[in-house]
MISE-749037 format. One record per residue (C-alpha): x, y, z; residue in one letter; residue number from 1. Coordinates in steps of 0.2 Angstrom, whole numbers. Each point is the difference from the previous one (the first is absolute). Last residue first. Example, Ala and Ser with C-alpha at 12.3 -4.5 7.8 and 13.67 -1.06 7.14 Angstrom:
BEGIN
u; v; w; residu; num
68; -5; 36; s; 2
-6; -17; 3; a; 1
//
This chain:
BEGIN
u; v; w; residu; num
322; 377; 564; x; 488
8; -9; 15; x; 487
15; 8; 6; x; 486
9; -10; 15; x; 485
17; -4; -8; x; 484
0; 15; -13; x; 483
2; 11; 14; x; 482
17; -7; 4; x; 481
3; 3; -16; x; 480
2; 20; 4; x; 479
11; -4; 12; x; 478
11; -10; -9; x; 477
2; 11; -16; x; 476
0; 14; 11; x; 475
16; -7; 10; x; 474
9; -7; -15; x; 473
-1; 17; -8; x; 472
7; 10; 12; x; 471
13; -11; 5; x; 470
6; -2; -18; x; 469
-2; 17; -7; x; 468
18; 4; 3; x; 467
8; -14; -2; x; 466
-7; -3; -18; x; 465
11; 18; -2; x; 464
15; -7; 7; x; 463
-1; -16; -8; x; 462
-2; 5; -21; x; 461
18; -2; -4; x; 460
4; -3; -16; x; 459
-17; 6; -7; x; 458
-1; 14; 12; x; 457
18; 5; -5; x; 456
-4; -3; -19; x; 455
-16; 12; -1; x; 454
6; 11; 12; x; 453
17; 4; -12; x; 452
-10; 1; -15; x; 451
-12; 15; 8; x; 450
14; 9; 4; x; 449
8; -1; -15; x; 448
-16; 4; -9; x; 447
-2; 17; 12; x; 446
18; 3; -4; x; 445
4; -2; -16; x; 444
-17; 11; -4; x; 443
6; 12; 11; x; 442
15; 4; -10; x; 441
0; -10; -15; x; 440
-10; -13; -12; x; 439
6; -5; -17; x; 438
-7; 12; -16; x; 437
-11; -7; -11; x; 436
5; 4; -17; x; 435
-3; -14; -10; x; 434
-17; -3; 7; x; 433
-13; 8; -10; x; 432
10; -2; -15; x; 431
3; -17; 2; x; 430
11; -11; 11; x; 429
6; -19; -5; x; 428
-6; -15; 12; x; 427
-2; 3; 19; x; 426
-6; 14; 12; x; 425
-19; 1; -1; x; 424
-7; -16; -8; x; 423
12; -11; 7; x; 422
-4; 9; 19; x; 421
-18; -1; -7; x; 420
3; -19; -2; x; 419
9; -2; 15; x; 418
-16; 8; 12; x; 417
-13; -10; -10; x; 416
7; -17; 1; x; 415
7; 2; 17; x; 414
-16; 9; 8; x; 413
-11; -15; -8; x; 412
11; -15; 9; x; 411
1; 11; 17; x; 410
-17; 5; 0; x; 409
-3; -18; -6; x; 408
4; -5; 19; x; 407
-19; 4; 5; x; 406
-4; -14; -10; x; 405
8; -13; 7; x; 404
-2; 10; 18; x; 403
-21; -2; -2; x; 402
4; -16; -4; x; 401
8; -6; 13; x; 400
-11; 8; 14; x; 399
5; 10; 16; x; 398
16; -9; 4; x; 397
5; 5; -19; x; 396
-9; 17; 3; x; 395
14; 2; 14; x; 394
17; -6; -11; x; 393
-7; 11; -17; x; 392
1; 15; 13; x; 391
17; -5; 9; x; 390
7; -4; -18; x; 389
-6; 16; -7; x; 388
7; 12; 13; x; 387
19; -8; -1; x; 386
-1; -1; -20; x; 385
-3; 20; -3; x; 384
14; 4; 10; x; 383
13; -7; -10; x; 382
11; -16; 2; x; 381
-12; -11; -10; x; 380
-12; 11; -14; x; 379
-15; 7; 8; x; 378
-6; 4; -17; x; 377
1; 16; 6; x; 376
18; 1; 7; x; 375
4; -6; -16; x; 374
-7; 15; -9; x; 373
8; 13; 11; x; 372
17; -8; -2; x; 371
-3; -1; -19; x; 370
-5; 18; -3; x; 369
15; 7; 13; x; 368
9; -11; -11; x; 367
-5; 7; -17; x; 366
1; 18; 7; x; 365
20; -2; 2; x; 364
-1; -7; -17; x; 363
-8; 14; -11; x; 362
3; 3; -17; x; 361
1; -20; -3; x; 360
-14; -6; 15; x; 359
-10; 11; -8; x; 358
-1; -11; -17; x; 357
-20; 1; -1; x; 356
-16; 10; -1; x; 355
-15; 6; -10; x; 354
-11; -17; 7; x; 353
5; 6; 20; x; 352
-13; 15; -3; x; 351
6; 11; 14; x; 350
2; 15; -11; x; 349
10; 18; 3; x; 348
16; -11; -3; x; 347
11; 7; 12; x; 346
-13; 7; 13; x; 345
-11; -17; -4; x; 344
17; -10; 4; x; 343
6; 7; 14; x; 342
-18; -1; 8; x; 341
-3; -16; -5; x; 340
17; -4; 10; x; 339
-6; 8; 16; x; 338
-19; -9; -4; x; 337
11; -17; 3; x; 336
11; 6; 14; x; 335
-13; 6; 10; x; 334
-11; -18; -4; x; 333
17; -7; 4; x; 332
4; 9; 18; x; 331
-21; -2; 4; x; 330
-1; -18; -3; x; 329
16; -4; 12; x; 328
-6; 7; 13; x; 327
-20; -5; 0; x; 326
11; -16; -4; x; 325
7; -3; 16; x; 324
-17; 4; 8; x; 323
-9; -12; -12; x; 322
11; -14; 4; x; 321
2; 2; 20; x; 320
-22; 0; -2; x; 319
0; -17; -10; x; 318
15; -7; 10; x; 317
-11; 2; 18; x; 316
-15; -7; -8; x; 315
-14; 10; -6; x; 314
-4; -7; -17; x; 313
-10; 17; -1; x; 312
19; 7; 1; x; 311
7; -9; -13; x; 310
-13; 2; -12; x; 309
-2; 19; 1; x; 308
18; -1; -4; x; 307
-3; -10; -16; x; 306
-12; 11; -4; x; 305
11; 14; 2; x; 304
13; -6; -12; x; 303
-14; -2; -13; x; 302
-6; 17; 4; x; 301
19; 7; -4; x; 300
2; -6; -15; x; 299
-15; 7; -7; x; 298
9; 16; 5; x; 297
16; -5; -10; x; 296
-9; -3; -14; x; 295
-11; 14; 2; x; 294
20; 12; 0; x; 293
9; -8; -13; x; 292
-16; 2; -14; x; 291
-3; -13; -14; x; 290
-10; -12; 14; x; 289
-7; -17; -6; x; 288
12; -12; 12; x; 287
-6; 13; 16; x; 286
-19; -7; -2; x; 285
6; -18; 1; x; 284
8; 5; 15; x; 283
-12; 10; 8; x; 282
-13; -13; -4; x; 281
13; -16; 7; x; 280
2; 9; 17; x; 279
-16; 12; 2; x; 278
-9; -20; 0; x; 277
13; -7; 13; x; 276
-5; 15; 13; x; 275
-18; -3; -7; x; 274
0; -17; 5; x; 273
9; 5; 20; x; 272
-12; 12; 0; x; 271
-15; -13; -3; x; 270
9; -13; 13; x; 269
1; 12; 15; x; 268
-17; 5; 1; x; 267
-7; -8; 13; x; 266
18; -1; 10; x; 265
3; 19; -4; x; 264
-16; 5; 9; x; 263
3; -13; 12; x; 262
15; 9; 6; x; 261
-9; 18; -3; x; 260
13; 13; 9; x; 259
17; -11; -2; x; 258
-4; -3; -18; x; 257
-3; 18; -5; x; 256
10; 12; 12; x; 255
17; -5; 0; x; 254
5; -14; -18; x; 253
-15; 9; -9; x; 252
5; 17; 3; x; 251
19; -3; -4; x; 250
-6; -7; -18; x; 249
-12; 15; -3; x; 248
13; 12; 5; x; 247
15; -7; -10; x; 246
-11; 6; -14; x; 245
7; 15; 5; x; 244
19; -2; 1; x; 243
7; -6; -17; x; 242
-17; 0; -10; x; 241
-5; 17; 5; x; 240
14; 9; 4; x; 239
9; -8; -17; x; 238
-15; 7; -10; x; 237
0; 18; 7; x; 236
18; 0; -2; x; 235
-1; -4; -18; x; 234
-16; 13; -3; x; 233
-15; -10; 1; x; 232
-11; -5; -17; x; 231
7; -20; -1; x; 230
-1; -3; 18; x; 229
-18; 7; 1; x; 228
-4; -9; -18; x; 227
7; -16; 8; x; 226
-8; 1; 15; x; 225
-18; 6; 1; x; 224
-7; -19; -5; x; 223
10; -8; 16; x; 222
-16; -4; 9; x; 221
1; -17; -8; x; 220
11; -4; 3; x; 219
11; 5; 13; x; 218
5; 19; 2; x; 217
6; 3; 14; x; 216
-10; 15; 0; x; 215
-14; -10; -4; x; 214
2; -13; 9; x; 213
3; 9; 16; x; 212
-15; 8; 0; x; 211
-8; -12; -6; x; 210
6; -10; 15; x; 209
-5; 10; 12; x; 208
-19; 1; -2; x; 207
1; -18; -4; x; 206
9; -7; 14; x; 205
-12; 14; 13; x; 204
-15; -9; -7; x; 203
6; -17; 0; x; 202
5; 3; 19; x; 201
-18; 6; 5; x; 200
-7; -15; -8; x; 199
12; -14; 8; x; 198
-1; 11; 18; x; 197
11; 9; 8; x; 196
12; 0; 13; x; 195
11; 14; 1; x; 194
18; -1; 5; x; 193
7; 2; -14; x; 192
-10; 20; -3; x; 191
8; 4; 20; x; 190
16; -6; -6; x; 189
-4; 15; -14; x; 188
-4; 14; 9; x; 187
-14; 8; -7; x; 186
-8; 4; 18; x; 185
-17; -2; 5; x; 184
3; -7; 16; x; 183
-7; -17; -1; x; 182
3; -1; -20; x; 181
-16; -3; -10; x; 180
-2; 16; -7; x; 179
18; 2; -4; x; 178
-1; -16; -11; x; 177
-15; 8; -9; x; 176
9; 14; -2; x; 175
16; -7; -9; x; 174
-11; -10; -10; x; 173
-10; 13; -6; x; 172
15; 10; -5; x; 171
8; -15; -9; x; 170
-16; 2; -10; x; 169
1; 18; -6; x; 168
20; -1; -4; x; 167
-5; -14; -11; x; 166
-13; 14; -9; x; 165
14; 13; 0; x; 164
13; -10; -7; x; 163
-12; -9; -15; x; 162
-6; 20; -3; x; 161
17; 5; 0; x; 160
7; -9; -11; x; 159
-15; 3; -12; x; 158
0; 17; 1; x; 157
19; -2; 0; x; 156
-3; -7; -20; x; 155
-11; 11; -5; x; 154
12; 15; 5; x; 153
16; -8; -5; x; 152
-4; -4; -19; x; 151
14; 10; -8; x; 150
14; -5; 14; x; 149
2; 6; 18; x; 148
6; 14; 11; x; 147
-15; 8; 5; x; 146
-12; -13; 2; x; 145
14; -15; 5; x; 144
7; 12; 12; x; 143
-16; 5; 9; x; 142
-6; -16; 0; x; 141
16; -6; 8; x; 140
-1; 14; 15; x; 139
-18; -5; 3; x; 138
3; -19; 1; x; 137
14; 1; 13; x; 136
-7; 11; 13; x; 135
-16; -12; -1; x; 134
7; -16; 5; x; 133
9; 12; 14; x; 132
-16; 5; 7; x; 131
-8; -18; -1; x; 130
15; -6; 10; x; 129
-1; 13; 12; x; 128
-19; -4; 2; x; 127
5; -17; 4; x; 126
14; 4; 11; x; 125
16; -12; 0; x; 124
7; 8; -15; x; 123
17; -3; -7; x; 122
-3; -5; -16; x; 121
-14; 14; -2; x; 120
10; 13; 6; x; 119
15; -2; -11; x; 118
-13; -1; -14; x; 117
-7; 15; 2; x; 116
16; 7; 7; x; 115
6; -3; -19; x; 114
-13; 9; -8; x; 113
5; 17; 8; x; 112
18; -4; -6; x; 111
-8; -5; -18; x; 110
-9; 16; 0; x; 109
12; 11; 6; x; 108
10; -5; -16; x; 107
-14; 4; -12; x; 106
-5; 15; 10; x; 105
19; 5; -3; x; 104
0; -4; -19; x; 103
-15; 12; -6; x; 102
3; -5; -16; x; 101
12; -14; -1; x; 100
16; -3; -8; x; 99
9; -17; -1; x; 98
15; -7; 2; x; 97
2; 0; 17; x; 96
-18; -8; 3; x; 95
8; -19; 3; x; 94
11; 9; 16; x; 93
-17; 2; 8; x; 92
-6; -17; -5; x; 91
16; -5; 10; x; 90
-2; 12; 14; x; 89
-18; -8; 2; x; 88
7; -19; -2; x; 87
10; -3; 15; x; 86
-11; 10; 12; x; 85
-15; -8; -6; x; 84
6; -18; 0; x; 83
10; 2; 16; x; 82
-15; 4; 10; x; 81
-9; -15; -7; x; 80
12; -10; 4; x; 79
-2; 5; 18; x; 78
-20; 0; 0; x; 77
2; -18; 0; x; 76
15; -2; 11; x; 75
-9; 11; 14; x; 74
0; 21; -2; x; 73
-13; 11; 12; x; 72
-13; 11; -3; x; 71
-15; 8; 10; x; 70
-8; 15; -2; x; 69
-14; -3; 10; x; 68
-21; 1; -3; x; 67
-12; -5; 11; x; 66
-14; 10; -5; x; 65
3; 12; 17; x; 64
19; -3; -3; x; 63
3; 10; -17; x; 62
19; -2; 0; x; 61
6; -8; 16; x; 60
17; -7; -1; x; 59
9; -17; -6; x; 58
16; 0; -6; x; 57
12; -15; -3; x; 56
15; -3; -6; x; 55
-1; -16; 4; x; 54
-13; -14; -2; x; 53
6; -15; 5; x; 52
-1; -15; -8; x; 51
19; -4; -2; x; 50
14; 6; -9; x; 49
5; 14; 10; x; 48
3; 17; -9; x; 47
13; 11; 5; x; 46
8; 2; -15; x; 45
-16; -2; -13; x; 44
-5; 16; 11; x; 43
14; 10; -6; x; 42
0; -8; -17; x; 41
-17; 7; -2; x; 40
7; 18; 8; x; 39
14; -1; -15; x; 38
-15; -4; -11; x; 37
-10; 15; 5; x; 36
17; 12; -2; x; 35
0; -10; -17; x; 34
-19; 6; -6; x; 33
5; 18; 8; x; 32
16; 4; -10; x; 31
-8; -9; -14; x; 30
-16; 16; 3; x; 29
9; 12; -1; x; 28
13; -5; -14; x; 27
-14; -1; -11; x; 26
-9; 17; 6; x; 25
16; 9; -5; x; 24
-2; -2; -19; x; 23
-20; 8; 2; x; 22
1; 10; 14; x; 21
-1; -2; 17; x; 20
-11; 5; 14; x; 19
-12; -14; -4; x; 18
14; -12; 4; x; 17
-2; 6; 17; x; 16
-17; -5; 3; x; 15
3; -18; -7; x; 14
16; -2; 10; x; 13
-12; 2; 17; x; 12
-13; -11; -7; x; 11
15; -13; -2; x; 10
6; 4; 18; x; 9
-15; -5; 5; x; 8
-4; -19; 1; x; 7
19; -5; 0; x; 6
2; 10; 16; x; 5
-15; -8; 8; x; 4
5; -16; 0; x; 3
11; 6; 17; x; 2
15; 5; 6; x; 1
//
């Protein structure tokens, strides 16, 4: 059995949830998202911890241009893999309360975006990896235009003009690396084992990197976030900053620094200021917001930049750090928009200033609050806290002080977090939340679900850091083996 499964079974679901109607659709497509995770597990089963790449598939798909559909599953593209399947039957079970118009293109949509994103974390093809990049924006668009708030044609025009344009320079990369191959292949061993020049390789940095930046986002490419997080349909707000983001992170770790080493060494310290600059901005930013759902998306780009900064520290626990906490990131940014989910359909308003006293009317919702907000603040003992310390750990042996202040994500995130909690779900109710009704049925179970991971991984973190481990020590010291005889 091969990668290839995962890539198209969720284009396959997509066609047959459009044969449904409505109510029916739902249950569609959860039957397929868990069928895909059942096959994930499969693979997570017979996995072997090392560098390897397994599962693998590699065919001819356009050879006269040198292009081959070729895929395959290592410990970085592993976790990765157990992201998306994890958290796409999840967001799934997030829409049963809703009603959509139109609801089984909304469901094949989310199944058609999820092979984008499979494809592009298990990619071993340039021109693969730029196809699947793309198969993941256009179903989102789609969503966010269709099934999105008041403002949601301005603001995708502006998401999808950032996207688009990134998109446009990762292309250019990708070909001029094809150009320069022997063969004129897109393979991506064939990419590594290039030898180019100081310029050459500051061009191909650049043109991938604001690709990656932006859809990251890192500051200050991050402008199209909040109002893109803010106007998206729930599910289309967890896709994106649970799983989608992931894209630019992943992109970054596999084809950005090991493609242009002396790219990254030139210009290493400037990303590495602005990671640390998205940090305390964000934050500061996020302290100000009246609305659950922009705080929580500002949130989310200070948590990134510190990711950014672990990995641009490049050192074997800066890299281990951010792939724990891709994981960990996405379960409590799903968790978080979940529960300002519950809340705005109960409350019809995310204004966190007209509420209080929850916590009385509805305690089991209290602690799935809680648990979600502590595994945020990357609180000891939950996932949140496992990620952070690897991350904080490799931009301390990068620079001191870049990690002094990249560890007020942590300081900020705690003040901002707990006070919105306070401000949310204690003191006395009011007439806009004395009647909140305590969560149920699928909402017990998603937030159960996502409580349970956040504290497992937090106890007992190993088996995933064992994982990517191989993996990620074997690019980390490969790729700085380059750094040994670059001059720039």
């Amino acid at each position: 059995m091969t990668v290839s499964i995962l890539l198209f079974l969720p284009i396959i679901a997509a066609l047959v949830v459009l044969l449904f109607k409505n109510e029916v659709a739902k249950h569609v497509a959860l039957f397929f998202a868990v069928v895909e995770l059942a096959i994930a597990l499969f693979f997570l089963s017979g996995f072997v911890a090392d560098a390897s790449t397994q599962y693998s598939i590699d065919v001819p798909w356009i050879p006269t241009v040198g292009v081959y559909f070729s895929a395959g599953i290592d410990g970085i593209s592993m976790l990765m893999v157990l992201l998306t399947t994890v958290l796409v039957p999840l967001i799934i079970l997030t829409t049963y309360k809703h009603e959509y118009k139109n609801a089984p293109a909304f469901y094949a949509l989310i199944l058609f975006m999820q092979a984008g994103l499979l494809t592009v974390f298990t990619a071993l093809d340039g021109f693969l990896f730029y196809v699947g990049w793309e198969a993941a924006l256009i179903p989102i668009y789609f969503i966010c235009t269709l099934w999105g708030g008041e403002n949601r044609i301005r603001i995708n025009i502006k998401f999808f003009i950032y996207t688009f344009a990134g998109s446009l320079f990762m292309l250019l990369g990708i070909i001029f690396l094809y150009l320069q191959t022997p063969g004129k292949v897109y393979d991506i061993h064939a990419f590594y084992n290039l030898s180019l020049d100081a310029a050459h390789q500051n061009w191909v940095f650049w043109a991938f990197f604001i690709a990656f930046a932006i859809k990251m986002p890192l500051f200050p490419f991050h402008t199209w976030q909040p109002d893109t997080y803010t106007e998206a349909p729930s599910a289309g707000t967890m896709m994106l900053s649970g799983i989608m983001l992931k894209m630019g992170i992943y992109g970054v770790i596999r084809w950005l620094i090991p493609n242009a080493p002396v790219g990254f060494l030139q210009w290493q310290n400037l990303v590495m200021i602005l990671s640390v600059i998205g940090i305390v901005y964000a934050s500061l930013i996020a302290f100000n917001q009246k609305d659950g759902k922009r705080l929580v998306a500002y949130s989310s780009i200070a948590h990134v930049g510190l990711i950014a900064a672990g990995i641009f520290a490049w050192t074997t626990q800066g890299v281990q750090g951010a792939m724990i906490q891709m994981l960990s990131h996405g379960i409590n940014v799903v968790g978080m928009f979940f529960i300002w989910d519950i809340i705005s359909r109960r409350l019809n308003t995310r204004d966190i200033s007209q509420m209080g006293g929850i916590a009385k009317v509805a305690p089991n919702f209290s602690i799935a609050f809680l648990i979600i907000v502590l595994g945020t603040v990357a609180l000891p003992l939950t996932n949140g806290f496992v990620g952070e310390f690897l991350l904080l750990k490799g931009v301390f042996h990068y620079n001191i002080w870049f990690a002094a202040v990249a560890g007020l994500t942590i300081i900020f995130g705690a003040v901002y977090m707990l006070r919105m909690y306070k401000n949310v779900m204690q003191g006395e109710t009011n007439a806009v939340t004395v009647a909140f009704a305590d969560i149920d049925g699928s909402e017990k179970l998603v937030l159960g679900i996502i409580c349970v991971l956040i504290i497992a991984i937090g106890v007992y973190p190993q088996p995933l850091l064992h994982i990517s481990e191989a993996a990620v020590t074997n690019l980390v010291q490969t790729v700085s083996a380059k750094f040994i005889n670059s001059k720039f």
